[in-house]
KEDREN-442806 format. One record per residue (C-alpha): y negated, z, x; residue in one letter; residue number from 1. Coordinates in nm, 4 decimals. Example, Ala and Ser with C-alpha at 12.3 -4.5 7.8 and 13.67 -1.06 7.14 Angstrom:
2
py / pz / px / res / n
0.4500 / 0.7800 / 1.2300 / a / 1
0.1060 / 0.7140 / 1.3670 / s / 2
This chain:
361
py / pz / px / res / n
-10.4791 / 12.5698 / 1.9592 / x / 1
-10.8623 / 12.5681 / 2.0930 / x / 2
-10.9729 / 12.3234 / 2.3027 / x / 3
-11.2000 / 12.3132 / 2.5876 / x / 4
-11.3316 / 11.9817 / 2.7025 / x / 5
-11.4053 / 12.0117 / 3.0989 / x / 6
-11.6540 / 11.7655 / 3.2275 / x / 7
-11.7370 / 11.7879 / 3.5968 / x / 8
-12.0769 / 11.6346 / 3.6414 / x / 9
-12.1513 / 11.6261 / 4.0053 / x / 10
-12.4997 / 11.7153 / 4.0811 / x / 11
-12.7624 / 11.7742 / 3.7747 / x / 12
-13.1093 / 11.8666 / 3.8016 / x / 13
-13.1673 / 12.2104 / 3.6943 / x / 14
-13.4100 / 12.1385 / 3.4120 / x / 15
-13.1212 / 11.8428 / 3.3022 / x / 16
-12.8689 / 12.1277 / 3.3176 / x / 17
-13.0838 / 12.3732 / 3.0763 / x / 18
-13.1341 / 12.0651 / 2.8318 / x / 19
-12.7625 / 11.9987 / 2.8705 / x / 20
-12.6711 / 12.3500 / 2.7799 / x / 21
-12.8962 / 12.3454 / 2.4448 / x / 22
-12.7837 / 12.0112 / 2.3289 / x / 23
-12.4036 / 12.0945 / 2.3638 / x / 24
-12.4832 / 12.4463 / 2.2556 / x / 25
-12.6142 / 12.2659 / 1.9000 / x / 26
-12.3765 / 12.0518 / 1.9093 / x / 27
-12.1387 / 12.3058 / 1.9036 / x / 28
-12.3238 / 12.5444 / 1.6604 / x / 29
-12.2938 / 12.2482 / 1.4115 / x / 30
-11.9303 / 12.1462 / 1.4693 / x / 31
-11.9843 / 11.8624 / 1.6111 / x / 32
-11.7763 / 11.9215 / 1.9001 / x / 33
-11.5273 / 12.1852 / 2.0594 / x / 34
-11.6119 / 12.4318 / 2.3597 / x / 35
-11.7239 / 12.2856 / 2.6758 / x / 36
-11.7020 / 12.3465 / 3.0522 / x / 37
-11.9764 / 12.2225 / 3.2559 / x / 38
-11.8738 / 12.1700 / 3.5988 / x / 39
-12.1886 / 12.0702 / 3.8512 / x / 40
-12.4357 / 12.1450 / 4.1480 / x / 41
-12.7803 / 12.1980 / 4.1094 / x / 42
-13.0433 / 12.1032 / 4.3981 / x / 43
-13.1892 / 12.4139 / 4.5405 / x / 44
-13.3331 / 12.6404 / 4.3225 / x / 45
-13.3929 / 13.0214 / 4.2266 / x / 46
-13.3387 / 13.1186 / 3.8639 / x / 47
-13.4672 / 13.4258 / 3.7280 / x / 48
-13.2754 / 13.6634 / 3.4899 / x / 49
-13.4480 / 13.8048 / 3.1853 / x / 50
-13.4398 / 14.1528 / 3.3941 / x / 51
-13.5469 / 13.9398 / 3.7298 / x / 52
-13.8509 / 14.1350 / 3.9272 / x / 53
-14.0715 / 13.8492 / 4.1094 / x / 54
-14.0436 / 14.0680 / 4.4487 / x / 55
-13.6987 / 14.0019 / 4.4890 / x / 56
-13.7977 / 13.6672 / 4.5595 / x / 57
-13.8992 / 13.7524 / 4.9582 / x / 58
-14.0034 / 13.4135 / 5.0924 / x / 59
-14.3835 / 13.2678 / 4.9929 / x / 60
-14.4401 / 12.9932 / 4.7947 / x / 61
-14.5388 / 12.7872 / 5.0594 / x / 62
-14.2157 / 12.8796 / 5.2413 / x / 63
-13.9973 / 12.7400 / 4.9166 / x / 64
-14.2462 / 12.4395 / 4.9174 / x / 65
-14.1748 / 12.3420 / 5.2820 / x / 66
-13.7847 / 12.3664 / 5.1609 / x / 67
-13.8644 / 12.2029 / 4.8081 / x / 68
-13.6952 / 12.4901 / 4.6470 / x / 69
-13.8097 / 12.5347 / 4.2994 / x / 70
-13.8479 / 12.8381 / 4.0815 / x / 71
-13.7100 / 12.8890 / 3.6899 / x / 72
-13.7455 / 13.1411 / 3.4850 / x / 73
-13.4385 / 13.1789 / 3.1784 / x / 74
-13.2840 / 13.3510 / 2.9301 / x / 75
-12.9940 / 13.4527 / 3.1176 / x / 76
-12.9411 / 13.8019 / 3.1693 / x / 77
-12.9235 / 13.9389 / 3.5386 / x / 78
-13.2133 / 13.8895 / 3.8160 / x / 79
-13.2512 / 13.6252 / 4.0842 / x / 80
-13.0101 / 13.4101 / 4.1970 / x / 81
-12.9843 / 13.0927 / 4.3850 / x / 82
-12.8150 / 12.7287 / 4.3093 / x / 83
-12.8133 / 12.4803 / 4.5303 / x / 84
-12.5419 / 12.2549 / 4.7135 / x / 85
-12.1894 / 12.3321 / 4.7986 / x / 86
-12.2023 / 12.5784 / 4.5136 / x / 87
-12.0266 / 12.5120 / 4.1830 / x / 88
-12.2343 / 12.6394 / 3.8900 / x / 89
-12.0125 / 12.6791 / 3.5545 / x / 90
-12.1648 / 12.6452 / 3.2242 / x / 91
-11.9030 / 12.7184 / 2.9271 / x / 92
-12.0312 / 12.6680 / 2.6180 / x / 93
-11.7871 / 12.8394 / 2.4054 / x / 94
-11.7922 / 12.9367 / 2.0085 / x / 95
-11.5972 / 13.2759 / 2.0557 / x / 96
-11.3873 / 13.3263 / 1.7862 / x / 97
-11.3744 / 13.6168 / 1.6339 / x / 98
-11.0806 / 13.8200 / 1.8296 / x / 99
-11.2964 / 13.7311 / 2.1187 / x / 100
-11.6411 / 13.8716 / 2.0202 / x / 101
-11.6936 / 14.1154 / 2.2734 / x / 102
-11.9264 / 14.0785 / 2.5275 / x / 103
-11.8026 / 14.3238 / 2.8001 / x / 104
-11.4633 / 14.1202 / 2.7496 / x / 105
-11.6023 / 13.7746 / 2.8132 / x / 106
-11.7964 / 13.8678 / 3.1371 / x / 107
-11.4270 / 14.0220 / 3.2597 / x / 108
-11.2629 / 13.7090 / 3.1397 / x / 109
-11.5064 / 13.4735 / 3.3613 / x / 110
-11.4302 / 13.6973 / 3.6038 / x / 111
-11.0883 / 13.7088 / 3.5525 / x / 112
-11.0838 / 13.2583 / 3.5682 / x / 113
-11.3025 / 13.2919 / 3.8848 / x / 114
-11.0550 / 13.5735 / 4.0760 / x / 115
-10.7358 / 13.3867 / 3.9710 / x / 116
-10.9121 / 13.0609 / 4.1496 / x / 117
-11.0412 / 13.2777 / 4.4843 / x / 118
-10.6888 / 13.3504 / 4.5055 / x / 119
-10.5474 / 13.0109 / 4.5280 / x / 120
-10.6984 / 12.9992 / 4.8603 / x / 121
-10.5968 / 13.3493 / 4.9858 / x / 122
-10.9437 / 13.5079 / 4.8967 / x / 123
-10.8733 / 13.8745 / 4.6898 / x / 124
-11.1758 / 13.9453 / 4.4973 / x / 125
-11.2559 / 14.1511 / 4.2845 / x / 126
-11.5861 / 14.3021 / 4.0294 / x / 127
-11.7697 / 14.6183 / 4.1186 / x / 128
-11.8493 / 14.8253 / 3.7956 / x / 129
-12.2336 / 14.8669 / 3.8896 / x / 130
-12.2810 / 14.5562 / 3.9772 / x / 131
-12.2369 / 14.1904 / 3.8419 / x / 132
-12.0431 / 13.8945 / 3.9712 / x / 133
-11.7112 / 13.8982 / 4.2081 / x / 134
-11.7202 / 14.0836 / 4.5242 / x / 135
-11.5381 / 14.0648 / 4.7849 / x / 136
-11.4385 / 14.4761 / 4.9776 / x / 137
-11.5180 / 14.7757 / 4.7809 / x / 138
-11.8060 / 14.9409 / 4.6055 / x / 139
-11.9554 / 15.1415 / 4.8881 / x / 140
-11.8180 / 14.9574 / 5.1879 / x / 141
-12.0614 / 14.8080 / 5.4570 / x / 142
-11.9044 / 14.5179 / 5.4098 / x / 143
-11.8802 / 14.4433 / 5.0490 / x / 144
-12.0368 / 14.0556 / 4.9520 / x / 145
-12.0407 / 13.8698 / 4.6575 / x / 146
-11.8801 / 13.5371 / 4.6326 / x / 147
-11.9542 / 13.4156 / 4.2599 / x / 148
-12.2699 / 13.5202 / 4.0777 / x / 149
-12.2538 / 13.5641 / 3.7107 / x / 150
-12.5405 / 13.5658 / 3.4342 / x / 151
-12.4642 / 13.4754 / 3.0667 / x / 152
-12.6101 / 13.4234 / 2.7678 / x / 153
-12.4765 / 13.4618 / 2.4298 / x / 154
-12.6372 / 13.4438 / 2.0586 / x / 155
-12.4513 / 13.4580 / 1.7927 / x / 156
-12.1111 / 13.3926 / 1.9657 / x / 157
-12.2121 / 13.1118 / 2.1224 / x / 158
-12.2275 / 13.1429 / 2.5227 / x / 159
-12.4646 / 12.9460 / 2.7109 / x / 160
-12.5581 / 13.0156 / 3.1317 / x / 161
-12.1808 / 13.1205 / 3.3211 / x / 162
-12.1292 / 13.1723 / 3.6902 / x / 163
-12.1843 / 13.0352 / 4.0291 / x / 164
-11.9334 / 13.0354 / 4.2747 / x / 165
-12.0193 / 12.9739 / 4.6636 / x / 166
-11.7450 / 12.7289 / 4.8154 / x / 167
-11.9694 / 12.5319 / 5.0980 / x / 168
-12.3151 / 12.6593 / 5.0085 / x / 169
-12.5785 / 12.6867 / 5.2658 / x / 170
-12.5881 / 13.0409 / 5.3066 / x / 171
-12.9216 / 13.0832 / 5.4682 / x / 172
-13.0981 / 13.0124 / 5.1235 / x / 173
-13.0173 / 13.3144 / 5.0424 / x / 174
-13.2708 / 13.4412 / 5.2829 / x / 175
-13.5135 / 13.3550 / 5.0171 / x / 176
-13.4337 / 13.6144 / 4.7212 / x / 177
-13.2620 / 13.9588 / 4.7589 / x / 178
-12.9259 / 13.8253 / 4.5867 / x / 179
-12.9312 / 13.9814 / 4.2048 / x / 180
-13.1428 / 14.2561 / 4.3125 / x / 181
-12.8531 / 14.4027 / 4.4701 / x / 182
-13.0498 / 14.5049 / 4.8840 / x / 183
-12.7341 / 14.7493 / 4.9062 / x / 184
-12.4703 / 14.4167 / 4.9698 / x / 185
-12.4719 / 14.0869 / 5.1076 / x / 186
-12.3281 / 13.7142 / 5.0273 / x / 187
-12.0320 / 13.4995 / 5.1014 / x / 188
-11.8928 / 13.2264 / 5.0437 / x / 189
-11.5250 / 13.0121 / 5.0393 / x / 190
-11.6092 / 12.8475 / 5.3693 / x / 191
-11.6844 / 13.1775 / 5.5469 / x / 192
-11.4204 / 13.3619 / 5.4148 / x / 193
-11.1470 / 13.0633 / 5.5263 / x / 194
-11.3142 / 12.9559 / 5.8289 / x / 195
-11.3776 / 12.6024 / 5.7282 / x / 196
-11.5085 / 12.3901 / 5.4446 / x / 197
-11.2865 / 12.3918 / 5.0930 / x / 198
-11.3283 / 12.0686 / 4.8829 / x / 199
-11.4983 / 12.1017 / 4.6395 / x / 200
-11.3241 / 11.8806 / 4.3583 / x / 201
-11.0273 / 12.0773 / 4.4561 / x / 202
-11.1725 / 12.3829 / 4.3570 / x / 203
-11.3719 / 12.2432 / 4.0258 / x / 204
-10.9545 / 12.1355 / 3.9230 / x / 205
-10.8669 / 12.4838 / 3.9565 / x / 206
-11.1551 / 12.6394 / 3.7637 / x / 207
-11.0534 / 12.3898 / 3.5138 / x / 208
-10.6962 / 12.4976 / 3.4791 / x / 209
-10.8117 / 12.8548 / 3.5234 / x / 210
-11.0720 / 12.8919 / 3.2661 / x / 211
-10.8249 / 12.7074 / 3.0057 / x / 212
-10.5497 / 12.9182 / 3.0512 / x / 213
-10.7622 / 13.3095 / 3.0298 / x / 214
-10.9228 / 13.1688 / 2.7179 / x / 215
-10.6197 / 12.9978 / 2.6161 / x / 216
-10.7030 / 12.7098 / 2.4946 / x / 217
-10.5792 / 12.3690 / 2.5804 / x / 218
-10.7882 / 12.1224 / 2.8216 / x / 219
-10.9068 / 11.7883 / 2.7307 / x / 220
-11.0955 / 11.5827 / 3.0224 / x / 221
-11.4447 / 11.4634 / 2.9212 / x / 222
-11.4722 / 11.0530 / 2.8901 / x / 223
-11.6543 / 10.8716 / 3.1709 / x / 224
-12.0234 / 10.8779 / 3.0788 / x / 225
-12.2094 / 10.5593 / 3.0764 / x / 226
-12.3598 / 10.4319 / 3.4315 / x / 227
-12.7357 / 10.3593 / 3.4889 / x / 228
-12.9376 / 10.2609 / 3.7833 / x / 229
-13.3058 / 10.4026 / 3.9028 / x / 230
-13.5057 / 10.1866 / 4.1115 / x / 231
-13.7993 / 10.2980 / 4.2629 / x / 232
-14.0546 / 10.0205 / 4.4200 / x / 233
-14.2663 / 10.1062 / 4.6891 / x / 234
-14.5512 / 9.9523 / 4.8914 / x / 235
-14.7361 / 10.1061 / 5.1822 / x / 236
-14.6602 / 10.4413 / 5.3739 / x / 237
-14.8101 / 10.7965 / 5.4222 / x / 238
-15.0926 / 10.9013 / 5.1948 / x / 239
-15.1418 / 10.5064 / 5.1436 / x / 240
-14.7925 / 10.4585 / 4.9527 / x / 241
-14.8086 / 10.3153 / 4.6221 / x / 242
-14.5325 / 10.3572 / 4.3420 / x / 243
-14.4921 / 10.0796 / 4.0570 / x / 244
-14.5176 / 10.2540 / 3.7355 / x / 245
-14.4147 / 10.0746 / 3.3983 / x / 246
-14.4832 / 10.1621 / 3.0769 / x / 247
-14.2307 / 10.1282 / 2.8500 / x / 248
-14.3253 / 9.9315 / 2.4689 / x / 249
-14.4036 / 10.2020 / 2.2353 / x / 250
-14.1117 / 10.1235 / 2.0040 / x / 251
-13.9002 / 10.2280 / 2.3445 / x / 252
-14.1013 / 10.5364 / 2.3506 / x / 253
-14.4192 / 10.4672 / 2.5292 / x / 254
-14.3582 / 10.6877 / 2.8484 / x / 255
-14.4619 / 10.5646 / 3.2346 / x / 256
-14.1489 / 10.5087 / 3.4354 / x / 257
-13.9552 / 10.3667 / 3.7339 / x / 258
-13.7035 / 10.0502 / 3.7054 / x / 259
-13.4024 / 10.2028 / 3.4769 / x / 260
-13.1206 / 10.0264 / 3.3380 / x / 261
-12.7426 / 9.9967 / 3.2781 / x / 262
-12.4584 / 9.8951 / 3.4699 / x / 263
-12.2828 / 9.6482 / 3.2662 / x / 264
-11.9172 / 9.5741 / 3.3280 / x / 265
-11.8382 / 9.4204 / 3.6179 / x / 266
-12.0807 / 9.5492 / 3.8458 / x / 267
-12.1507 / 9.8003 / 4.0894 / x / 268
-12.4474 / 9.9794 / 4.0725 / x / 269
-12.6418 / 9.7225 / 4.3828 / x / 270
-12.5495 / 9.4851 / 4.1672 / x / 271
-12.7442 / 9.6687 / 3.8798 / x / 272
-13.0380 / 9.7285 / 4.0260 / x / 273
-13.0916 / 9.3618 / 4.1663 / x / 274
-13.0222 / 9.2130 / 3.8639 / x / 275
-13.3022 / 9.4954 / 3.6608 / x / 276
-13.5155 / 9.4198 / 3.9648 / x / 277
-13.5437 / 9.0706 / 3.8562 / x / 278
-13.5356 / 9.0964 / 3.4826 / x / 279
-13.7880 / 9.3431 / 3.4622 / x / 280
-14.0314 / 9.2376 / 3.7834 / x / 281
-13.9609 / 8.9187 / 3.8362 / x / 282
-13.8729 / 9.0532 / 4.2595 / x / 283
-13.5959 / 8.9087 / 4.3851 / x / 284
-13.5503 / 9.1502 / 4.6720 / x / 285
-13.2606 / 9.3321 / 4.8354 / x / 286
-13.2717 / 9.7256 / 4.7269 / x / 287
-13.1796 / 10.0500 / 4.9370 / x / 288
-12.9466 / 10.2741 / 4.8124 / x / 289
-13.0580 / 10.6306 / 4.8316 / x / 290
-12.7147 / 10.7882 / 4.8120 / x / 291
-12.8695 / 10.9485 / 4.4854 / x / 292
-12.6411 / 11.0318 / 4.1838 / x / 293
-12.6988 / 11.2532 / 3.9053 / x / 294
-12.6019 / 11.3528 / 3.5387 / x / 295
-12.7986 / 11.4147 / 3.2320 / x / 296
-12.8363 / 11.3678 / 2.8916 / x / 297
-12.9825 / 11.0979 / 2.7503 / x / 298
-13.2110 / 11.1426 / 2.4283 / x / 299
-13.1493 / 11.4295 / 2.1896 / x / 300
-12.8035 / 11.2359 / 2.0063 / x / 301
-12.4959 / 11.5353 / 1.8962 / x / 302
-12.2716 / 11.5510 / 2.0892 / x / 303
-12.4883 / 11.4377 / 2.4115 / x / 304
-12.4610 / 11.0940 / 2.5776 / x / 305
-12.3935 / 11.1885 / 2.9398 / x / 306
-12.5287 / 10.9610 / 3.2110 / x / 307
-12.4474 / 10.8946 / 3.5421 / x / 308
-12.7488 / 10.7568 / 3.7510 / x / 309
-12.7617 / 10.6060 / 4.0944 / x / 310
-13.0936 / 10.5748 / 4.2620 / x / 311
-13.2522 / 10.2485 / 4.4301 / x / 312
-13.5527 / 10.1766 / 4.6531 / x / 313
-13.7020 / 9.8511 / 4.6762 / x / 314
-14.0140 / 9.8297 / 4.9915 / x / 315
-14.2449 / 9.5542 / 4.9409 / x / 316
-14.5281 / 9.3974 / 5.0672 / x / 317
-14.8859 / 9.4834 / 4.9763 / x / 318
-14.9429 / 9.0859 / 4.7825 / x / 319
-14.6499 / 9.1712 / 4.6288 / x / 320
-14.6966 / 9.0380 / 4.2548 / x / 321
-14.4988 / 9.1735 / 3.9567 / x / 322
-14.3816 / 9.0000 / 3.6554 / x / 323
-14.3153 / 9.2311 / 3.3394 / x / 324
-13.9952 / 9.1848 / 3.1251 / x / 325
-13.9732 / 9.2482 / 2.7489 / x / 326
-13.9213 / 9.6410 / 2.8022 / x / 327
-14.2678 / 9.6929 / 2.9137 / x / 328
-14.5900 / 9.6281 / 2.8167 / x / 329
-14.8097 / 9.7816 / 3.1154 / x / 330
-14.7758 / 9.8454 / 3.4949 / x / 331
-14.9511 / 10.0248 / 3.7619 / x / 332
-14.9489 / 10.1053 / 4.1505 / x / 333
-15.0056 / 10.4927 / 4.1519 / x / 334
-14.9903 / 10.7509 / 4.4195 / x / 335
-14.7282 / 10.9691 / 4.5057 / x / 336
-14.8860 / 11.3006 / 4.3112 / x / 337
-14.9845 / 11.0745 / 4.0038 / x / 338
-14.6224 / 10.9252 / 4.0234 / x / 339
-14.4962 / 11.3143 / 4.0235 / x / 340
-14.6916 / 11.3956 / 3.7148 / x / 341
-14.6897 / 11.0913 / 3.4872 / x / 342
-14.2902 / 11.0701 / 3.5078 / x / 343
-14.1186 / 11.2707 / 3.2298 / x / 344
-13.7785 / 11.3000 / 3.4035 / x / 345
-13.6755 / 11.5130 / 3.7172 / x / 346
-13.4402 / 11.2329 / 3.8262 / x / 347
-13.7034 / 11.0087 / 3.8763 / x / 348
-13.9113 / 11.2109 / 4.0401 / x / 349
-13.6518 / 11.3250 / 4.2670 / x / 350
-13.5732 / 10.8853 / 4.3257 / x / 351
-13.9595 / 10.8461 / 4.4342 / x / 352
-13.9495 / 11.1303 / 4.6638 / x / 353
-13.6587 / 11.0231 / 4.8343 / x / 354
-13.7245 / 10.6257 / 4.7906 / x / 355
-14.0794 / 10.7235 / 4.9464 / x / 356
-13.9478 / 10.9739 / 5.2757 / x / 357
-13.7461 / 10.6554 / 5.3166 / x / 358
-14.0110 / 10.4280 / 5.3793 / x / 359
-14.1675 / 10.6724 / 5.6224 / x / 360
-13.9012 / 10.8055 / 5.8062 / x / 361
């Protein structure tokens, strides 16, 4: 019997959750694992469909600054859509076999997985022939809504991109785009259709169960990925803040970063980031924990090592002095904008941001 390993990865940056997608999607292509389920929330974002027309974006970019909403363009097909939190955004990464190879028959059977979940809660939905996703009320009726987005992507059997189903999302995002290019409907979600929230982990179990039983295949739970720590040190506040950039030996790959490391048995992730604090500063400091976790890949190995990072901030004086560890052979205090472009990962420039409104709120 198939398998599909589910692995329910909190929230992922977008750009982590495209390099996700192609690293399992070799993975699979080569056999080196079995069909996946991604499971996860995205930060705010629009994604645009390979039929996507740029004016169905309606807010300025100045508007989506001011909400740091960022913009992607993919392979996906369908036109603009929006992630963000509250929303569960399914990747499956599937090999169809060949009784299966039908396109028009795996965007029903996503659909199918979704609708069987909606109705767990009492929700009946249902697809409109014209247009993609599961709607809510009938084609033609003033009230008709969609609940769950769908775009896909598939290349020689192998299906990449999936769905996005509202449970708690913030539904005035949507404000931003005209919803798949569809003006003629509007957009719902779990929480307005029951009348309060709907946990989400509740709902992730059922897509689970859902999605294994319409492609009938048997689930297998993903193993715990390994923990790291981010730790972002700042000095100063406003335009005057300063970020501690280290560069990393070139036999470690020679890239400018923040404090990373791994949480070795035994500890929590505080206890982490004092103890890489030390070890790789020489600061002996208490550290501020940004409520920031996240999921990703790390380096290019098949199948991907998945990562669970929690972000740090350390504020420190303006004498402060810093002691390099083994790991690095270089350091710098760099502003905010020469922070954002000189780190290579979205998850660390997501920790400075926050580690950085901290200090000046």
């Amino acid at each position: 019997m198939n398998t599909i390993t589910v692995y329910r990865l909190g929230r992922v940056e977008y750009e982590d959750g495209l390099n996700l997608m192609r690293l399992f999607g070799d993975s699979r292509r080569e056999g080196l694992s079995g069909d996946v389920l991604l499971l996860l929330e995205h930060p705010p974002v629009l994604t645009l469909g390979r039929g996507a027309k740029r004016e169905n974006i309606t807010a300025s970019d100045a508007s989506l600054s001011a909400e740091d909403v960022n913009v992607f363009e993919t392979n996906r097909g369908g036109d603009v859509t929006y992630h963000g939190p509250g929303q569960i955004v399914g990747y499956p990464i599937f090999l169809l076999p060949e009784s299966r190879r039908d396109v028009r028959r795996y965007v029903r059977d996503v659909e199918r997985s979704i609708m069987q979940v909606l109705s767990e809660w009492g929700i009946t939905a249902g697809p409109i022939v014209k247009w993609p996703g599961v709607w809510i009320g009938e084609e033609g009726a003033p009230d008709a809504r969609k609940i769950a987005a769908i775009g896909v992507h598939l290349s020689r059997w192998l299906t990449t991109h999936g769905f996005a189903l509202n449970v708690n999302t913030k539904m005035e995002h949507f404000r931003f785009i005209v919803p798949c290019g569809i003006r003629e409907a509007g957009v719902t979600s779990m929480q307005r259709e029951r009348g309060h929230a709907v946990p989400v982990p509740d709902v992730e179990e059922a897509l689970a169960r859902s999605f294994c039983a319409v492609f009938d295949s048997e689930r297998v739970d993903a193993p715990a990925p390994m923990r790291t720590v981010s730790i972002a040190v700042v000095r100063g506040r406003g335009p005057e803040a300063r970020v501690l950039l280290l560069r990393r030996r070139p036999e470690r790959g020679g890239f400018w970063q923040i404090l990373t490391g791994r949480v070795e048995d035994g500890e929590s992730p505080t206890q982490a980031a004092i103890r890489e604090l030390e070890e790789e500063t020489g600061l002996r400091l208490p550290v501020e924990d940004l409520a920031y976790r996240h999921s990703f890949a790390i380096g290019e190995a098949l199948p991907p090592v998945l990562v669970e990072e929690s972000g740090f901030a350390v504020h420190v004086a303006p004498d402060t002095e810093v002691r390099l560890g083994p790991e690095h052979d270089d350091f710098e205090w760099v502003d905010v904008p020469t922070a954002m472009e000189r780190l290579p990962f979205a998850g660390l420039r997501e920790a400075v941001k926050r580690a950085v409104s901290a200090r000046d709120s």
